[in-house]
C-alpha positions in Angstrom: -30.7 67.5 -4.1 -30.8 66.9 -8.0 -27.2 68.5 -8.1 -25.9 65.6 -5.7 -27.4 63.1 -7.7 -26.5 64.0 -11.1 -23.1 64.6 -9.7 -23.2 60.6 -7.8 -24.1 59.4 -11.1 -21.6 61.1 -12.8 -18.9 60.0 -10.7 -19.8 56.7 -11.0 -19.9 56.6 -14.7 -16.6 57.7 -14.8 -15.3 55.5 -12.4 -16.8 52.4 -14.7 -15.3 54.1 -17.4 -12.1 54.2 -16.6 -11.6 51.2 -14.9 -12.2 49.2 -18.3 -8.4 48.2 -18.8 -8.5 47.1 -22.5 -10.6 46.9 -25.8 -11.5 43.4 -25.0 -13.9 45.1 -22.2 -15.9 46.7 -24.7 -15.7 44.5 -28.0 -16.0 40.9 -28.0 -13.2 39.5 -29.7 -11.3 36.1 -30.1 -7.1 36.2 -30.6 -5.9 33.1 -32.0 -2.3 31.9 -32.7 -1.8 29.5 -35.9 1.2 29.8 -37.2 2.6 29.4 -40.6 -0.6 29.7 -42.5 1.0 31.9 -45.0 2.7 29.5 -47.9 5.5 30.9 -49.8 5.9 29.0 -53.0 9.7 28.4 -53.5 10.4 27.5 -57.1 13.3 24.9 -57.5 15.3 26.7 -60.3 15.0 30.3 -58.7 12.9 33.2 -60.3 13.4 34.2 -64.0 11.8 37.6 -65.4 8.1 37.2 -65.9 7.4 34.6 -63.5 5.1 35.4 -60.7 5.7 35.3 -56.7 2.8 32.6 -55.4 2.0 32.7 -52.2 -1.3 31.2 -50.5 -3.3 31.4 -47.2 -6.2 28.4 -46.3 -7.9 27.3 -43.5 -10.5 26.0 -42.2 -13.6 27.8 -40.7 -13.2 24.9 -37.6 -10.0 26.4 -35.8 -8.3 24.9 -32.2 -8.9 27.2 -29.3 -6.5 27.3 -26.7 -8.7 25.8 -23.7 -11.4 24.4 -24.8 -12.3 21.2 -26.1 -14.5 21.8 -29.6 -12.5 23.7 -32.1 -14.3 27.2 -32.7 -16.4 27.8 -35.5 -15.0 31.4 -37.4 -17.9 31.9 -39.9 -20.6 31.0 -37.3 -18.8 33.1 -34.5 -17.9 36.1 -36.8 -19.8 35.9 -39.8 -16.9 36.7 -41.7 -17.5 35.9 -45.0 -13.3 37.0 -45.8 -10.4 38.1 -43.4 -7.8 40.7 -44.3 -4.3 41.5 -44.1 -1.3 43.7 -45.9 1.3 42.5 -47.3 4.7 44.3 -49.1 6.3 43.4 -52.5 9.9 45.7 -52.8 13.0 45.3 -55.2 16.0 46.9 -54.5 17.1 50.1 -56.7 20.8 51.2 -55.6 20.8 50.8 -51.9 17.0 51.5 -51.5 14.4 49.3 -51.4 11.2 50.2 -53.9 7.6 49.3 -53.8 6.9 47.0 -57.1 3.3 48.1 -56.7 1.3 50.5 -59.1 0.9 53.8 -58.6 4.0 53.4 -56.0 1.2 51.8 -53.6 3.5 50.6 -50.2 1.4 47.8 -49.8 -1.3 45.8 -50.9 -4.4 44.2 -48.6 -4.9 40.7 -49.2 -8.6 39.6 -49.0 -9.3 35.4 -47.9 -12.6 34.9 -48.9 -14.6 32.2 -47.3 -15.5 29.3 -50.0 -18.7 27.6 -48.6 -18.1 24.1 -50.5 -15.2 23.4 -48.6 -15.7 25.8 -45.5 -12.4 27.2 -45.4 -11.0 30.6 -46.1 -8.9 30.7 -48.9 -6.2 33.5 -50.9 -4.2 33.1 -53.5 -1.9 35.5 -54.9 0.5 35.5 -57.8 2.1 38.5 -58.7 4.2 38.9 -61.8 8.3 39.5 -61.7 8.5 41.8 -65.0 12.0 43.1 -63.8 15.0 41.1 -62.8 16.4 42.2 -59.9 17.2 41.7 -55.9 13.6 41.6 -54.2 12.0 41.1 -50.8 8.3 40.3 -49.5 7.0 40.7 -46.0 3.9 40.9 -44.5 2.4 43.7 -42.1 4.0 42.8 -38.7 1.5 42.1 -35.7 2.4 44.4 -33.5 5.6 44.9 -33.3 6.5 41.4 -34.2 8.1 41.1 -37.6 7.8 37.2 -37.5 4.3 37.5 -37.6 1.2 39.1 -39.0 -3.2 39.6 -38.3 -5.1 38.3 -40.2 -8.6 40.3 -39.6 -12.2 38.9 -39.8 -14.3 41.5 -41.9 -17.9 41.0 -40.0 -20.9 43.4 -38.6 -20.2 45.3 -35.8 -22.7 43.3 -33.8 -20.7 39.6 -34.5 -17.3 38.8 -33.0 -13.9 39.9 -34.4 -11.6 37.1 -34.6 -7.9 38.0 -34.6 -5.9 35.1 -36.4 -1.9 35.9 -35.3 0.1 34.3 -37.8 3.5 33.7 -39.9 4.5 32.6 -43.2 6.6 29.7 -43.6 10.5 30.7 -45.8 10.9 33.8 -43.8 14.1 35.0 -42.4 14.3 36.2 -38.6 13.7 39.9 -39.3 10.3 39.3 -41.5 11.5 39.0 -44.7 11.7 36.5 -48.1 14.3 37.5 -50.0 14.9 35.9 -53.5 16.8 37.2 -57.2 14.8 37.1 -60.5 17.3 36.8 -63.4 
């Protein structure tokens, strides 16, 4: 009689288990959609050598939901105190394209840190040009999608992730910035 029950309530726990149909069953997690938070700053005379590529992300901690009527708080839901993403730097040598990164790293992880005086989340990069040259920046594409990229809550396991899907504004249609430092 034991043998039948172990084996009922092993056949139900496998039945639960596998009729989970995504992660979102077992984590609790919010996907949002805000585009163009990444800003590419586009200097007016082009690049020259030792200028830097700037490029920014900010938000606020208050963000729209899709559905509902109070905009969702990400540092209340998450505790996030920073959200992270990757992002690539390359200039073109011959015909192949070359990470400008130290110690030939392909890409780097951006980290927006959450400033508490103005509750918003806040990066800001700016990388030296110390070669002229034909270059291109990208961001990590969100699955699949070169138009667009995650940006990650970094929280305890026991607080909610928050996806943020998003794009960066000067972009071409396959995911890139291209621009010439002289």
């Amino acid at each position: 009689m034991k043998k039948i029950h172990f084996f009922i309530l092993a056949l139900f726990a496998s039945i639960t288990l596998v009729s989970c149909n995504d992660d979102d069953e077992f984590y609790n997690s919010v996907y949002l959609d805000i585009p163009e938070l990444v800003k590419i700053e586009v200097p007016g005379g082009g690049y020259a050598v030792n200028d830097n590529l700037n490029f920014s992300i900010d938000f606020s901690r208050y963000l729209a939901e899709p559905g509902q009527t109070t905009p969702l708080d990400l540092f209340k839901t998450s505790g996030a105190t920073s959200f992270g993403f990757a992002y690539y730097l390359e200039r073109k040598d011959g015909s192949v394209w070359k990470t400008v990164f130290p110690n030939q790293d392909e890409f780097r992880i951006g980290d927006i840190v959450y400033v508490s005086a103005t509750e918003t989340y806040e990066f800001d990069e700016s990388y030296p040009l110390a070669v002229a040259g034909e270059y291109r920046f990208r961001l990590e594409p969100y699955d699949g999608n070169k138009l667009k990229t995650n940006l990650v809550s970094r929280n305890d396991e026991n607080k909610t992730l928050i996806s943020i899907i998003t794009s960066a504004d000067n972009i071409d249609s396959e995911g890139y910035y291209y621009f010439d430092v002289n």
